[in-house]
C-alpha positions in Angstrom: 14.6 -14.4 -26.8 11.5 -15.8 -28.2 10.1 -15.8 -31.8 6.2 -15.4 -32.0 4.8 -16.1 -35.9 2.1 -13.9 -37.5 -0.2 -17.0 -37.1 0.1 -17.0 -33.1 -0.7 -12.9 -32.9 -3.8 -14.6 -30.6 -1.4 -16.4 -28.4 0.5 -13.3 -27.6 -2.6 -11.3 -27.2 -3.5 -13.5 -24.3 0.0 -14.0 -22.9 -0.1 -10.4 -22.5 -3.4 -9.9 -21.0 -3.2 -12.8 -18.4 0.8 -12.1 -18.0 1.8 -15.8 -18.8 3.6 -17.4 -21.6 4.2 -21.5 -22.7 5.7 -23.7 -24.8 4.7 -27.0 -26.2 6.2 -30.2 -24.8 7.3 -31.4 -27.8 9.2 -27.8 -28.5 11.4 -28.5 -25.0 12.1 -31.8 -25.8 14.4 -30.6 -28.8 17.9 -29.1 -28.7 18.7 -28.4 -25.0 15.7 -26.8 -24.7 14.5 -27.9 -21.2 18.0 -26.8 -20.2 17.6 -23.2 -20.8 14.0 -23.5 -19.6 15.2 -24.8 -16.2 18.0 -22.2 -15.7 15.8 -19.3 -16.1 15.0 -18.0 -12.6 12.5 -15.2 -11.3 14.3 -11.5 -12.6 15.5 -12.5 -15.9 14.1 -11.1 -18.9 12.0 -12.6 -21.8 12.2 -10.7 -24.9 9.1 -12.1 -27.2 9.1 -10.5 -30.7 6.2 -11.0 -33.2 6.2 -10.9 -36.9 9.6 -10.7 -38.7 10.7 -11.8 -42.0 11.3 -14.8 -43.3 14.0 -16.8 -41.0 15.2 -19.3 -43.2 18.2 -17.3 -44.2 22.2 -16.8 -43.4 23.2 -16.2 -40.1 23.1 -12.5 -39.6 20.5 -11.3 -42.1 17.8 -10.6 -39.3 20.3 -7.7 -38.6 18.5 -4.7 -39.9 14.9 -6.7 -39.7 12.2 -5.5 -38.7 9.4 -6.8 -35.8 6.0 -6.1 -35.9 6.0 -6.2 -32.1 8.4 -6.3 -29.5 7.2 -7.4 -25.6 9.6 -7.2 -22.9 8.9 -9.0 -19.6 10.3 -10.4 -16.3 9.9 -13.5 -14.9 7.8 -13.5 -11.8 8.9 -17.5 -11.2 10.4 -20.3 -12.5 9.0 -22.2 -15.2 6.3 -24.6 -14.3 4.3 -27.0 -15.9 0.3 -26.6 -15.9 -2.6 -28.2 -18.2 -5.3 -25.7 -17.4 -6.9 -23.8 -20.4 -5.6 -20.6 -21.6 -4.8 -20.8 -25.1 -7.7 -22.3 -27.7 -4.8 -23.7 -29.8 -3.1 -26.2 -27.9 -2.2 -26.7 -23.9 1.3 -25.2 -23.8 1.9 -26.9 -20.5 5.5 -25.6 -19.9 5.0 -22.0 -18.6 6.6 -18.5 -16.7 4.6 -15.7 -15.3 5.8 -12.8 -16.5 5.6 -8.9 -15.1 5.2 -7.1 -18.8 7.4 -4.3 -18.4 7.7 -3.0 -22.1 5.5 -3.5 -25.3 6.3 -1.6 -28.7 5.6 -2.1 -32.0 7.6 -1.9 -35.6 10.9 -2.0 -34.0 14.0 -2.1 -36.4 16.8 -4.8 -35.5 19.6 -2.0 -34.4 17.2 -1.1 -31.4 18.5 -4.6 -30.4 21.7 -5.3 -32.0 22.5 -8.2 -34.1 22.7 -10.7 -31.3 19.5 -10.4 -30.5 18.4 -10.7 -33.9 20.1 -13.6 -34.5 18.6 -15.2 -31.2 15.4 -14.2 -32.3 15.5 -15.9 -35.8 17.1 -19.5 -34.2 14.1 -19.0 -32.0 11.8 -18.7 -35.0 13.8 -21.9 -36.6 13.0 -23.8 -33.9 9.2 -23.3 -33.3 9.6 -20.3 -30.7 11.9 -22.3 -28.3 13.5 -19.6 -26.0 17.3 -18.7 -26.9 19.6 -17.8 -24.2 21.0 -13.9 -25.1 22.9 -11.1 -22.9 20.2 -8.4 -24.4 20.4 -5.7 -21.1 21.7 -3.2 -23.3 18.9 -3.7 -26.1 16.5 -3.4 -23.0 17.8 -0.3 -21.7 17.9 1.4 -24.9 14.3 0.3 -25.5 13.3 2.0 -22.3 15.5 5.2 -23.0 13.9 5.5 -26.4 9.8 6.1 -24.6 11.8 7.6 -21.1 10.9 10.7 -21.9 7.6 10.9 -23.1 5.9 14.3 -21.7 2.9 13.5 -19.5 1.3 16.9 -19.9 -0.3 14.9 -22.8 -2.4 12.8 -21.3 -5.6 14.4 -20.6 -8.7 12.2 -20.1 -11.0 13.8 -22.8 -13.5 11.0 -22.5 -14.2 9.7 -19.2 -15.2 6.0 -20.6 -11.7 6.0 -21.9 -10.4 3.9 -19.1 -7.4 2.5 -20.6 -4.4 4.2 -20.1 -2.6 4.3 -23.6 0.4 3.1 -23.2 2.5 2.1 -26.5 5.7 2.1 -23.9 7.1 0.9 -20.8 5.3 0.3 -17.6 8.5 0.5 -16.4 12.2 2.2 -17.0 15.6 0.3 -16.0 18.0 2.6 -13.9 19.8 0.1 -11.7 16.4 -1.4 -11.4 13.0 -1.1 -13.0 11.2 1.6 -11.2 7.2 2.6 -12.3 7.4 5.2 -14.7 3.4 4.5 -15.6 2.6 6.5 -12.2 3.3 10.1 -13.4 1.2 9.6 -16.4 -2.0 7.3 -15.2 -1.9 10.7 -12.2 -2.1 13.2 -15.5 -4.5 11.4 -17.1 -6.9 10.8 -14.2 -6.2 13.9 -12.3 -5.1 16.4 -14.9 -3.3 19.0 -13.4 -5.5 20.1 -10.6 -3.4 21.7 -7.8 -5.5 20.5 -4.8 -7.5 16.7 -5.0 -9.8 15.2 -3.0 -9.0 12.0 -1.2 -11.1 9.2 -2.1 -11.5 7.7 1.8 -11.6 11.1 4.0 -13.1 13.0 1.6 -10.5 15.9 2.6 -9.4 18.0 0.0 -6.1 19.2 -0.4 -2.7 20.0 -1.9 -1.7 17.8 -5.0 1.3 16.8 -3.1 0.1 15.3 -0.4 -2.2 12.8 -2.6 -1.0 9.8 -4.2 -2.1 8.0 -7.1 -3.1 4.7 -5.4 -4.1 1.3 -7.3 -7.0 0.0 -5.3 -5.7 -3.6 -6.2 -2.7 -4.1 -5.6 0.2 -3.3 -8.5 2.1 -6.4 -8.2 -0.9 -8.4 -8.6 -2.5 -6.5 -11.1 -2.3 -7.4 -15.3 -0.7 -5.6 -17.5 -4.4 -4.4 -18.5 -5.6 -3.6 -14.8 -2.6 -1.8 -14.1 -3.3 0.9 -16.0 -7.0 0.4 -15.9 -8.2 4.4 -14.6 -10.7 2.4 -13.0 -8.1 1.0 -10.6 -6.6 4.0 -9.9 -8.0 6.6 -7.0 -6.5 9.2 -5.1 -5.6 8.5 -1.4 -3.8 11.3 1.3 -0.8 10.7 3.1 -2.2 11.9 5.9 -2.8 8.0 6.9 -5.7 7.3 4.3 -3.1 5.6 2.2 -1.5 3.5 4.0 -4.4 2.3 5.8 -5.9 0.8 3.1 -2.5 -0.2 1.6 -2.2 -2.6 4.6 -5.9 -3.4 5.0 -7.1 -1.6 8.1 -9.5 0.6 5.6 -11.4 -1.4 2.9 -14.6 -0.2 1.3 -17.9 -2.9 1.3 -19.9 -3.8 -1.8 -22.1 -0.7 -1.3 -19.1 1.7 -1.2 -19.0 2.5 2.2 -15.9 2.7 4.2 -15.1 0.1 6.9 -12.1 -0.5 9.5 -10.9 -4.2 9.2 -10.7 -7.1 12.2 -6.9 -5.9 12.2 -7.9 -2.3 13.1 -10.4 -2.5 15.6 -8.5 -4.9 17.3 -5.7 -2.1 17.4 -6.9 1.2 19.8 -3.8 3.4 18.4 -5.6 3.1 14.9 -9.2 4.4 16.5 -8.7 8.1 16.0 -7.2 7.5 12.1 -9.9 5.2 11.0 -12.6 7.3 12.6 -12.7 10.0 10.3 -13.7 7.6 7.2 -16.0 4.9 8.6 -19.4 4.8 7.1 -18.9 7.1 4.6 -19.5 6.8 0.7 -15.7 5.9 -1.0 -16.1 8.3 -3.9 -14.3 6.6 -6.2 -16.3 3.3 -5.9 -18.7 2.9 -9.0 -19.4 -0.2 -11.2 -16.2 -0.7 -12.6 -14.2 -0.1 -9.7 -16.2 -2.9 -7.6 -14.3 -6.0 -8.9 -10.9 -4.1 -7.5 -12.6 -3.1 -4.1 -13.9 -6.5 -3.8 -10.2 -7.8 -4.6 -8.9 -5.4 -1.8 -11.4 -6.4 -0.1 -10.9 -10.3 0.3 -6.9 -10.2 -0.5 -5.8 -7.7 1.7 -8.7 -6.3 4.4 -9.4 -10.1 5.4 -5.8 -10.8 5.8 -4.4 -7.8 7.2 -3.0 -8.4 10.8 -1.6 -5.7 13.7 
């Protein structure tokens, strides 16, 4: 559990759009901080909340608070120490990556129980040092409370809206965090069109056998790119998607389709590729480049038989 003060709202703007958070030197040199620090381990959660009330009171009165912001994340690492700039404030060398699974805002102290109240206003008392807290529970019922949000809602009424609006999870908790952002980035870009067009073949056909495909890759992707439409196209199962999952497909900076060194170099893949090769990738456009191009030199280049 980490405090964030109204002052920092900056800080946490940019921990969120570049997935990373830090804490001052001289904030883990104080009160076993650099202990907890060095027994968090990729998989556990960091709860950051933003804007409460006034901490400098009794034990226990944060219980009924209220945040201005809750974000919920997973570490991607261990904590590691780093000087290069990201914050205009000050260096914040000790640092997690984090996979922002949940962000929500005006969120009352029994969504997380007085526990994590209370860990959350030591953490405010001691310059946003991370306080150790068993909050699974206040996760889950943070993800319960947006689970079931109906995508039949999510219509893209204005096609430079790009930006998936998502005041929820990216993810849910069952016994693990599976994507729940996938059903609604598909009704948002796709509507509800019974038949699609693949993005690669150009084949158009049943819904069902299209999947919502990030062109860059999920678990590399920001919180912002991930549900970025831009990022989004729709490949078939009929071997367009995993081809350029794995990198035999990848599509050039003139949005043409190409086979990779790992596909011409297998014969099996000759007939799958063929189909695709040349042609114009129609979801390629000037905000989609920088994710092609990412594909592109991340996965295409590297991709092996």
């Amino acid at each position: 559990m980490v405090y964030v003060p109204a002052r920092s709202q900056g800080n946490l703007d940019i921990g969120i759009q570049q997935s990373i958070w830090g804490w001052r030197s001289e904030t883990v040199d104080r009160g076993g901080t650099k202990q907890v620090l060095e027994s968090l381990r990729a998989g556990d959660y960091l709860m950051l909340g933003h804007q409460g009330p006034n901490p400098r009171v009794l034990p226990g009165r944060w219980a009924d608070a209220s945040l201005e912001k809750l974000v919920v994340a997973r570490l991607s690492g261990a904590v590691y120490q780093d000087t290069a700039p990201v914050w205009p404030d000050d260096v914040y060398p000790h640092r997690v990556r984090l996979d922002i699974l949940e962000i929500q805002e005006n969120v009352k102290g029994h969504m997380l129980g007085p526990g994590a109240m209370e860990a959350l206003r030591l953490s405010a008392n001691k310059q946003g040092a991370p306080v150790l807290q068993q909050a699974l529970d206040a996760v889950d019922l943070l993800i319960d409370s947006t689970a079931g949000e109906a995508a039949d809602s999510d219509t893209l009424d204005d096609p430079a809206d790009r930006y998936l609006d998502i005041d929820g999870a990216l993810d849910q908790r069952a016994r693990t965090f599976i994507r729940r952002e996938q059903q609604r980035l598909r009704a948002k870009k796709f509507g509800k069109a019974k038949r699609l067009q693949c993005a690669l073949c150009r084949r158009i056909l049943p819904s069902q056998v299209i999947h919502t495909a990030h062109i860059k890759r999920r678990r590399d992707c920001s919180f912002d790119e991930r549900r970025d439409l831009a990022n989004i196209m729709a490949a078939c199962v009929l071997g367009c998607d995993v081809l350029f999952e794995y990198g035999y497909l990848y599509v050039g900076d003139d949005g043409t389709i190409h086979a990779s060194a790992a596909a011409e170099s297998e014969p099996g893949l000759e007939e799958a590729v063929a189909r695709t090769l040349r042609q114009d990738c129609t979801e390629f456009n000037e905000d989609s480049r920088p994710y092609f191009a990412w594909h592109r030199e991340h996965v295409a280049r590297k991709a092996h038989p």
